[in-house]
FIDOLO-970719 format. One record per residue (C-alpha): x, y, z. Coordinates in steps of 0.05 Angstrom, whole numbers. Example, Ala and Ser with C-alpha at 12.3 -4.5 7.8 and 13.67 -1.06 7.14 Angstrom:
// residues 2
(rec (246, -90, 156)),
(rec (273, -21, 143)),
***
This chain:
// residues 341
(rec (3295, -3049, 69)),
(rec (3304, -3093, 4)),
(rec (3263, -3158, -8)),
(rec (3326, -3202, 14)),
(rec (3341, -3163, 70)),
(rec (3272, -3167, 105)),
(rec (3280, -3248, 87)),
(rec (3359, -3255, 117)),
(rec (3313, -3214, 177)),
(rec (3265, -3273, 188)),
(rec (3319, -3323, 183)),
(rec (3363, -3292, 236)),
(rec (3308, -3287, 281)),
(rec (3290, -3362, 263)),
(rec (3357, -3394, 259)),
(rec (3361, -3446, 209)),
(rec (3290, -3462, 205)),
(rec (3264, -3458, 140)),
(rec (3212, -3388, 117)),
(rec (3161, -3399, 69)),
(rec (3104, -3359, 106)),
(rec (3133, -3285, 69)),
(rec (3139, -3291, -2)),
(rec (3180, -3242, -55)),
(rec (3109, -3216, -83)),
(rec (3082, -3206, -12)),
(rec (3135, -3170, 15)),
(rec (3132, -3121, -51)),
(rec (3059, -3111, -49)),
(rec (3068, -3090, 36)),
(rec (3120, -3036, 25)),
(rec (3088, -3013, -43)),
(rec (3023, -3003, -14)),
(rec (3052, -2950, 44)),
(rec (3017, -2981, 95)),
(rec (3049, -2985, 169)),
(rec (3048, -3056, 188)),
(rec (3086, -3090, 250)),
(rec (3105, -3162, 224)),
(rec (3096, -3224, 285)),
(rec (3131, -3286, 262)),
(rec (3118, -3345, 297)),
(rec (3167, -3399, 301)),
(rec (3115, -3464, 311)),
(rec (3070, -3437, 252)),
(rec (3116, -3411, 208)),
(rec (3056, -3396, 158)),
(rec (3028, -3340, 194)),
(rec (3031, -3273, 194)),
(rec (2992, -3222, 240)),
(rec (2981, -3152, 225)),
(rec (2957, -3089, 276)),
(rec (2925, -3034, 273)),
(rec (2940, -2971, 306)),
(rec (2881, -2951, 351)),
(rec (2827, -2907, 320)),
(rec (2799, -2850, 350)),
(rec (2730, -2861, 376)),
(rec (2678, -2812, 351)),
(rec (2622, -2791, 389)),
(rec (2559, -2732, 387)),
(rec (2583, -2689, 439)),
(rec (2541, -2652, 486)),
(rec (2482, -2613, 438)),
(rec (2449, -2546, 483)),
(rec (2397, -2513, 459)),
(rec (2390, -2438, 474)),
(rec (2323, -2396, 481)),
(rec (2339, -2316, 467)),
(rec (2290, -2256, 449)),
(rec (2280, -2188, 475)),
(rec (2222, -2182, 527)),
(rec (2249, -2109, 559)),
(rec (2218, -2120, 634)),
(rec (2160, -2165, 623)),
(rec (2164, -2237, 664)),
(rec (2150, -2303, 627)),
(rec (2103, -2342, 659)),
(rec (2095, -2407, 618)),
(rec (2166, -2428, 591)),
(rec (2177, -2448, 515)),
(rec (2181, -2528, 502)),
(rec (2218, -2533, 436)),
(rec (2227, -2599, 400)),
(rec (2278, -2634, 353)),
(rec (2259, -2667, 275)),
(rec (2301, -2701, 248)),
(rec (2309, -2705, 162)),
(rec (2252, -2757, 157)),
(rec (2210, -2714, 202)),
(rec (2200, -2751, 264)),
(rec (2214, -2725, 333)),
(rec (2272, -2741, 367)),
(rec (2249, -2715, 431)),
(rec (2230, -2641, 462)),
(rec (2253, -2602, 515)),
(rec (2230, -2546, 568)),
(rec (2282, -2485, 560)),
(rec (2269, -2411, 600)),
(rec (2286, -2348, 556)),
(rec (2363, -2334, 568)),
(rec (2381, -2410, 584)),
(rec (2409, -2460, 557)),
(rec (2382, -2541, 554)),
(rec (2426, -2596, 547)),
(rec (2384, -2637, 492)),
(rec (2396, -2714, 515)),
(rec (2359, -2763, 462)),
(rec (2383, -2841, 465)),
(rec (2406, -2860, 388)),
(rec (2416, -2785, 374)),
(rec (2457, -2792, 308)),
(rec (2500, -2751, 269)),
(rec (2465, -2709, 208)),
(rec (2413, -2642, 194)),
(rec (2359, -2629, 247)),
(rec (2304, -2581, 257)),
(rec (2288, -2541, 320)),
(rec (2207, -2522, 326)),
(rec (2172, -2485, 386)),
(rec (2112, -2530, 401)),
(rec (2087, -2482, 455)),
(rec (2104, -2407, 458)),
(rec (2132, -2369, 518)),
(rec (2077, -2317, 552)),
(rec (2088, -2257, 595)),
(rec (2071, -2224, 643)),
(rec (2018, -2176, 594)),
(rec (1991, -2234, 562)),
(rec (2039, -2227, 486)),
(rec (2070, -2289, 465)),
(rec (2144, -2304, 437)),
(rec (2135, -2344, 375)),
(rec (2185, -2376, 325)),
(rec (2166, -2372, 251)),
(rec (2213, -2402, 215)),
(rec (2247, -2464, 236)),
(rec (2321, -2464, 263)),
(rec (2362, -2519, 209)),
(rec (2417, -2554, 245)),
(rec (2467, -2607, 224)),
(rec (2496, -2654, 287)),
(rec (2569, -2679, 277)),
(rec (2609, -2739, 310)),
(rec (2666, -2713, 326)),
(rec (2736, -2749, 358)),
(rec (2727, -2772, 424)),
(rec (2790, -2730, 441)),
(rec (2768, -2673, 407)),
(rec (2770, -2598, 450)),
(rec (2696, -2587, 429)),
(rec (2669, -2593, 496)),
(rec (2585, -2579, 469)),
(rec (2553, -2555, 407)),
(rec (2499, -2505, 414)),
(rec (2438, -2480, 379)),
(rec (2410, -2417, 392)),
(rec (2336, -2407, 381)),
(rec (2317, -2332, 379)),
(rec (2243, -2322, 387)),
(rec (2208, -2269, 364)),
(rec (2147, -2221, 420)),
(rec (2078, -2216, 385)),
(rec (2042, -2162, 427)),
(rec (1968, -2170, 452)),
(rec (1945, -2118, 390)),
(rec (1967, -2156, 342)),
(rec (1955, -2235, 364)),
(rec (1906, -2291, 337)),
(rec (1841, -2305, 363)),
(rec (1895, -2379, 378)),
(rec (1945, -2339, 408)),
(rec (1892, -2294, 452)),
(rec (1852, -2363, 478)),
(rec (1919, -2400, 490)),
(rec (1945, -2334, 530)),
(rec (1878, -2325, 573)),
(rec (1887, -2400, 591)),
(rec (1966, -2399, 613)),
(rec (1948, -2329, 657)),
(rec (1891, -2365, 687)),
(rec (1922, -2410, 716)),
(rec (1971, -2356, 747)),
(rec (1921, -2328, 782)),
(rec (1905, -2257, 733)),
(rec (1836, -2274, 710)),
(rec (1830, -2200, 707)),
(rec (1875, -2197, 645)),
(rec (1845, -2261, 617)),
(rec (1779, -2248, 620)),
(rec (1803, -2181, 584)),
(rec (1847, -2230, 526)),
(rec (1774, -2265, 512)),
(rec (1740, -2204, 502)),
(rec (1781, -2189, 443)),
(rec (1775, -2254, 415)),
(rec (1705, -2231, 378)),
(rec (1748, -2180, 336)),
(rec (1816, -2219, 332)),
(rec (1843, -2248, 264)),
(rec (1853, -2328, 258)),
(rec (1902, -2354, 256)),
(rec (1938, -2397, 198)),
(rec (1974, -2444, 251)),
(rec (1955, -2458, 328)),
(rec (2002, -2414, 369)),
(rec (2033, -2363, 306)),
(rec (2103, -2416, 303)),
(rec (2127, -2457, 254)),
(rec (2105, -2527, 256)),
(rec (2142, -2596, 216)),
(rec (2104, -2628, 165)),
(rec (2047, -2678, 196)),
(rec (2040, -2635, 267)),
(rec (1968, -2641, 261)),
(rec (1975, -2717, 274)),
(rec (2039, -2712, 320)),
(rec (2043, -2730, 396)),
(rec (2068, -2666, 403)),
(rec (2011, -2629, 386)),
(rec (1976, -2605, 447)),
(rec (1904, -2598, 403)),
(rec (1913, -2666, 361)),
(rec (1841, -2683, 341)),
(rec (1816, -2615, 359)),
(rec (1790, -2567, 316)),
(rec (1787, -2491, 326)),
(rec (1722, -2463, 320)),
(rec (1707, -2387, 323)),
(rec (1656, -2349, 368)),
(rec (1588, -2352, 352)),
(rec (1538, -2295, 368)),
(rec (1465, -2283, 352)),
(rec (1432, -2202, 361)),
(rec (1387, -2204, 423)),
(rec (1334, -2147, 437)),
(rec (1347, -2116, 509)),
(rec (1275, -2091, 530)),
(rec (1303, -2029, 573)),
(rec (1236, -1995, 578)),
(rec (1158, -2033, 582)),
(rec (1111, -1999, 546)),
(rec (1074, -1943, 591)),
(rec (1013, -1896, 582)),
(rec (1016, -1824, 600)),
(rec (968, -1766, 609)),
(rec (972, -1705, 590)),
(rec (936, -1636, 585)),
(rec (920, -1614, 517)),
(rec (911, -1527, 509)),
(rec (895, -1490, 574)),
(rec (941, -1440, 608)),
(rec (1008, -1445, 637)),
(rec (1006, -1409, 713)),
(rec (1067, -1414, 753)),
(rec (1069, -1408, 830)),
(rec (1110, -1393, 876)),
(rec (1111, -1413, 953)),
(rec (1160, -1422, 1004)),
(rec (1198, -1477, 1037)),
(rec (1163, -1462, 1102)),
(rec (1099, -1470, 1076)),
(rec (1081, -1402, 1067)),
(rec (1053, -1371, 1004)),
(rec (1031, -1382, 932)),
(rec (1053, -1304, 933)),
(rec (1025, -1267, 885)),
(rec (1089, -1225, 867)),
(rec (1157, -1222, 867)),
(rec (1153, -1166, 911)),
(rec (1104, -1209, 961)),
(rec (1164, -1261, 961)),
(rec (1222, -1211, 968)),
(rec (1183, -1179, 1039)),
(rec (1171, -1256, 1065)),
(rec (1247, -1275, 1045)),
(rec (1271, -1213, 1087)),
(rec (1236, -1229, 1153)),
(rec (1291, -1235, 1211)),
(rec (1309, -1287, 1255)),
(rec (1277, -1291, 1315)),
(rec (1303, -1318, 1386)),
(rec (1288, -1366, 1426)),
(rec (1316, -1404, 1474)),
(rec (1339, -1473, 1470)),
(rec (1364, -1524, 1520)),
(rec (1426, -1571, 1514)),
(rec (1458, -1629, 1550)),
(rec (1522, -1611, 1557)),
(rec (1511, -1534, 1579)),
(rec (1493, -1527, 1653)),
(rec (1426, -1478, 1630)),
(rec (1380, -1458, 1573)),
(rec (1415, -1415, 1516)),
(rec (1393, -1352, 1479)),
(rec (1403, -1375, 1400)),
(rec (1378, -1334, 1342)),
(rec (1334, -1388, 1293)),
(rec (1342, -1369, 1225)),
(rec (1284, -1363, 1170)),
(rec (1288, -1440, 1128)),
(rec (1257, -1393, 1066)),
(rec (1279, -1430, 997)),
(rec (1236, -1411, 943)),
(rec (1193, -1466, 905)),
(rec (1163, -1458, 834)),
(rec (1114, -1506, 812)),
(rec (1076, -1492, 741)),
(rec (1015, -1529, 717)),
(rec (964, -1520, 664)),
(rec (892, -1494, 686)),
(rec (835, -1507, 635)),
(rec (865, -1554, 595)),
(rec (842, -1627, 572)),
(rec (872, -1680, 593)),
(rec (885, -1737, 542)),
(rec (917, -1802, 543)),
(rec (981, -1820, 496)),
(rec (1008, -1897, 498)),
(rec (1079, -1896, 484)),
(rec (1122, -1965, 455)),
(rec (1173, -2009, 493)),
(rec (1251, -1988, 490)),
(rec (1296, -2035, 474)),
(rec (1375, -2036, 444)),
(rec (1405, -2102, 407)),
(rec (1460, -2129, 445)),
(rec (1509, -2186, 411)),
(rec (1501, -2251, 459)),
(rec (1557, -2303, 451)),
(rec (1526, -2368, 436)),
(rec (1589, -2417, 434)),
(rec (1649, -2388, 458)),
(rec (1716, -2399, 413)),
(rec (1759, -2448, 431)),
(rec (1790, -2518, 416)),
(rec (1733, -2570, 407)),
(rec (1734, -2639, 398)),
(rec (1739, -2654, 316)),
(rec (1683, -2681, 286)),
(rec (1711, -2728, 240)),
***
């Protein structure tokens, strides 16, 4: 529609009152610029005009899930993975609790659009005392998207990664022992602190990743705690006092032979072989639960017994040392302690 027409427009809609409020220049710049405007004239202020917009879409975060995966074959998890969010200026925007398999609808008030980082603040354990650990950070970017949009969630998977018992931290080992303890399997924990002595240690508290500052964060379960190793001093066991002993220096070795029934020293092995073969003899015997006596044959109790000693020898005293073994005593257990600065 030309200039004049959209004026002879406003004049037929206000009779013969008189339209300055649109000017030539106006009306060019309106239809030049493309813009879709809806033009309300008003008849009592004929200098106004009003323009609308059409409604914008509303854009919103929609729901954000975060999922925990990782293999773990038929092993149980008994303490669950809590996983939190840092934003690009690396403060928390909140953590969650998520079970292996599941996913965790992440709810944060002023959650805003832009690139976040997911980190495991305290690994999974099973059943066997390994951990699930996360070394590298997952990067994730948050959009607003329309309010009408079909995107019902956005989700994040975090796959974790099993660290078996062989190959964990002295952290890792202490941290395991503590979560099985309070299941109820001391038996395996007391076996995890055993191996503590021997284990590596670790670069980082639990083997994950952790966002710049975590040593000062609220998230950190062991903020203003310091790992400190086992220490162990060499103890001598005494397993043997010191005894004195005699013995018989030179003489003659006799050995002697008697019998179990008392009989004997016999003087040869033929002696012994005549006593050995002497046969039973009866004699009658009475017992309680047979109405009479009993005829019953009473064997020989012959067992041969050597004995050998030394006759004309001197006897002389030899003292012999205590006997002892060094044992490794734990003198502070590891663990978390309180710092010391």
């Amino acid at each position: 529609m030309s200039v004049h027409e959209l004026l002879g427009k406003a004049k037929q809609l206000l009779g013969n009152k008189k339209v300055v409020a649109i000017t030539a220049g106006l009306a060019i710049a309106l239809l030049a610029s493309g813009v879709a405007y809806t033009f309300s004239i008003s008849s009592t202020t004929p200098n106004t005009v009003t323009k609308t917009r059409p409604p914008l879409d509303k854009k919103i975060i929609k729901d954000f899930d975060i999922h925990a995966a990782g293999d773990i074959g038929e092993l149980k998890i008994i303490a669950p993975a809590h996983l939190a969010l840092i934003d690009k200026a690396g403060d928390s925007v909140g953590s969650v609790c998520v079970e292996l398999g599941e996913s965790v609808t992440f709810k944060s008030e002023g959650l805003q659009a832009g690139k976040y980082a997911a980190y495991l603040t305290e690994n999974p354990v099973l059943s066997d005392g390994s951990v699930l650990i996360l070394p590298k950070s997952v990067e994730c970017e948050l959009e607003a998207l329309p309010e009408s949009s079909n995107i019902a969630t956005m989700t994040v998977e975090v796959r974790l990664v099993r660290v078996g018992t062989d190959d964990m931290t002295q952290q890792q080992l202490f941290n395991s022992a503590e979560k099985l303890r309070a299941v109820g399997d001391t038996e395996l924990a007391d076996r995890l602190v055993e191996r503590i002595i021997s284990a590596p240690m670790g670069e980082s508290d639990d083997g994950s990743a952790k966002p710049e500052g975590w040593e000062d964060s609220a998230l950190n379960p062991h903020k203003n705690m310091e790992w400190r190793a086992t220490v162990t001093k060499e103890v001598k066991v005494v397993t043997k006092q010191a005894w004195t002993e005699t013995v018989v220096v030179g003489g003659t070795l006799t050995t002697t032979i008697r019998c179990a029934c008392g009989a004997g020293p016999f003087s040869s092995q033929s002696e012994w072989v005549e006593h050995s073969n002497k046969l039973q003899h009866p004699e009658m015997r009475y017992y309680d639960y047979i109405d009479g006596p009993v005829l019953t044959f009473v064997g020989h109790p012959y067992r041969m017994i050597i004995s050998k000693e030394v006759v004309g020898g001197t006897p002389e005293q030899i003292h012999h040392p205590e006997q002892f073994k060094m044992e490794t005593h734990i003198v502070s257990p590891a663990g978390w302690y309180e710092s010391k600065d």
